[in-house]
N, C-alpha and C positions, 0 to 999 in steps of 0.2 A: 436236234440238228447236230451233226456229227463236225467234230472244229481239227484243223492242220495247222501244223506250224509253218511260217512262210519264211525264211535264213533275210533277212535285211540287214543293211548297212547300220550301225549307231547313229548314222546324223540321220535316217532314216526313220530308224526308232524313236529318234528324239521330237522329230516331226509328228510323227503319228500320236506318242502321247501328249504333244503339246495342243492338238487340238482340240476344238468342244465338241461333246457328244454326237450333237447332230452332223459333225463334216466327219467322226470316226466310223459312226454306223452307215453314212454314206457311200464310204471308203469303201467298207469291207461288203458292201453290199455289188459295190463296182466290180471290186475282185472278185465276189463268188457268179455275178454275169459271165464275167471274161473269162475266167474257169469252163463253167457250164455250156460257153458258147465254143469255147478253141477247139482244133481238133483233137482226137483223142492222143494222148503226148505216148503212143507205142515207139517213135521215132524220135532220133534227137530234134529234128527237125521240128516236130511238134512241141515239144519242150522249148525248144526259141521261140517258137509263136507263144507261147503262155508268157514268158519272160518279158518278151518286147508288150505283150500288154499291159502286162503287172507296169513294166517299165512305164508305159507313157500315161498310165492312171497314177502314179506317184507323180511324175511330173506336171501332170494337170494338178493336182493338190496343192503342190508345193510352190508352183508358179506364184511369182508376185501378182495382186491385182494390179490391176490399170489404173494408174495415177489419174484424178478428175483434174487434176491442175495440169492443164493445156492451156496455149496459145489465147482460145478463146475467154476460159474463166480470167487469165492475165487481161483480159483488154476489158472485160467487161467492171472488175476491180477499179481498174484508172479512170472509166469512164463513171462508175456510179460514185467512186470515192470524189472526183475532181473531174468531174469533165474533158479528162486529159490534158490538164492547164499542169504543167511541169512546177509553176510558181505561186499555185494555190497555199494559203496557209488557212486553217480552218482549226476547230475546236478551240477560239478564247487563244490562239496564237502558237497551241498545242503542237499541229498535227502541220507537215509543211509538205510539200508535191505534189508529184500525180497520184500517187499510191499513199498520200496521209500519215506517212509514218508520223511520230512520237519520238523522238529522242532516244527513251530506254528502247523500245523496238528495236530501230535501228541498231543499238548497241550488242543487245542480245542477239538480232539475226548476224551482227559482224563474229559473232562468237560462233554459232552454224556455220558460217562459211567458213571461219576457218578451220575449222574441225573436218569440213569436209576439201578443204585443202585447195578452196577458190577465193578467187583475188578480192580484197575488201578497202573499204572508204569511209573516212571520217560523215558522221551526218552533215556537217555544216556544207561539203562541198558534193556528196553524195545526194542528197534529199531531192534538191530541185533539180538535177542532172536526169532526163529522164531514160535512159541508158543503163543509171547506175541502181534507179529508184525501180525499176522493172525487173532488174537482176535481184534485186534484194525480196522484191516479193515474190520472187518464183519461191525462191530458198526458203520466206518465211510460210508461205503457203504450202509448200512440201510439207515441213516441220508439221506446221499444225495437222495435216492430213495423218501423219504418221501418229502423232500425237494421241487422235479420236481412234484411231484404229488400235493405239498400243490400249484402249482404255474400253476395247469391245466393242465396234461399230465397226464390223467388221468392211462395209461397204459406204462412206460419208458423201453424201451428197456435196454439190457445191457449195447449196447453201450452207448446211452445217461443216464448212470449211469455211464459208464465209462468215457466219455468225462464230467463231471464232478470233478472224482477224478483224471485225468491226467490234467486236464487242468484251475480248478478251477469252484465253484460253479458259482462263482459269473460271470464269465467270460462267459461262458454255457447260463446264465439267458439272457444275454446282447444280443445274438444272438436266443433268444429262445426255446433254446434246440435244434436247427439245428442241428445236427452231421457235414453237408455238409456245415456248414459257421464255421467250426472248424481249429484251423493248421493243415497244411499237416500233421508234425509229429505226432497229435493229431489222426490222422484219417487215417495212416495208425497202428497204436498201436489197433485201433478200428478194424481195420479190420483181425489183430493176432489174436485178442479177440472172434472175432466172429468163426473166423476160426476154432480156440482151445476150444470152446462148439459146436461144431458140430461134434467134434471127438469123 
């Protein structure tokens, strides 16, 4: 098989080697298509056609996925976590709202927002505000999404988005994001969860 050099951008470059084998030879597989298929480049005009395809195959790659954490996974969290009671307190006097935060939580996701430079609230008056307790689980639910993705999972389900905010990131990593090596409680909350986006 006979190989060409293709001139790319540096962040381009950088993208291309930072991905895993299988999305590289995907790639180059796309491009030798798009090649094969364009017209024959005797014209400059044909040379744009190759360009604009090369172009929009790098831009399918490099596209962000689609965030799971929507609207829906949000409502089905408040509703498995607390039935949507804004003033539920549950875990032993732990965990207080619609959305169950924990105190450290709370404190750690006010550190996310503000890093990413949105308005934040002490727990005491934030927890059971379900306004404030909704805003804080998008943020913490984002996080841990980015989280399982920065750690190889390339694509996390909700539940294993979820068996991270029920059960702890850190605790999640340790079994690699198995859902099925989670606690029972853990996994059947996942399975409400899923129930409740399917509706």
């Amino acid at each position: 098989m006979k190989s060409i050099n293709i001139i790319v951008s540096n962040a381009a470059a950088s993208k291309f080697y930072h991905l895993n084998s299988g999305d590289k030879q995907a790639l180059m597989d796309q491009v030798d298509s798009l090649i094969f298929k364009a017209p024959a480049p005797a014209t400059s005009i044909g040379l744009k056609i190759i360009a604009a395809l090369l172009l929009t195959t790098t831009l399918l790659f490099s596209a962000p996925q689609p965030s799971r954490v929507n609207a829906k996974l949000i409502e089905a969290v408040c509703q498995v976590e607390s039935n949507g009671r804004a003033t539920a307190i549950g875990d032993g006097g732990k965990a207080s709202g619609a959305f169950q935060f924990w105190q450290p939580t709370w404190q750690h996701t006010t550190q996310i927002r503000q890093r990413d430079g949105l308005p934040t609230t002490s727990y005491k008056e934030g927890s059971k505000d379900i306004k404030w307790s909704r805003l804080y689980a998008v943020s913490y639910l984002s996080w841990i999404e980015k989280y399982i993705r920065d750690r190889g999972v390339k694509y996390p389900t909700a539940g294993q988005i979820y068996m991270g905010y029920n059960w702890g990131v850190g605790n999640a990593r340790k079994v690699k994001f198995d859902v099925s090596k989670s606690p029972a409680t853990t996994q059947r909350a996942i399975r409400k969860i899923e129930a409740w986006l399917k509706k």
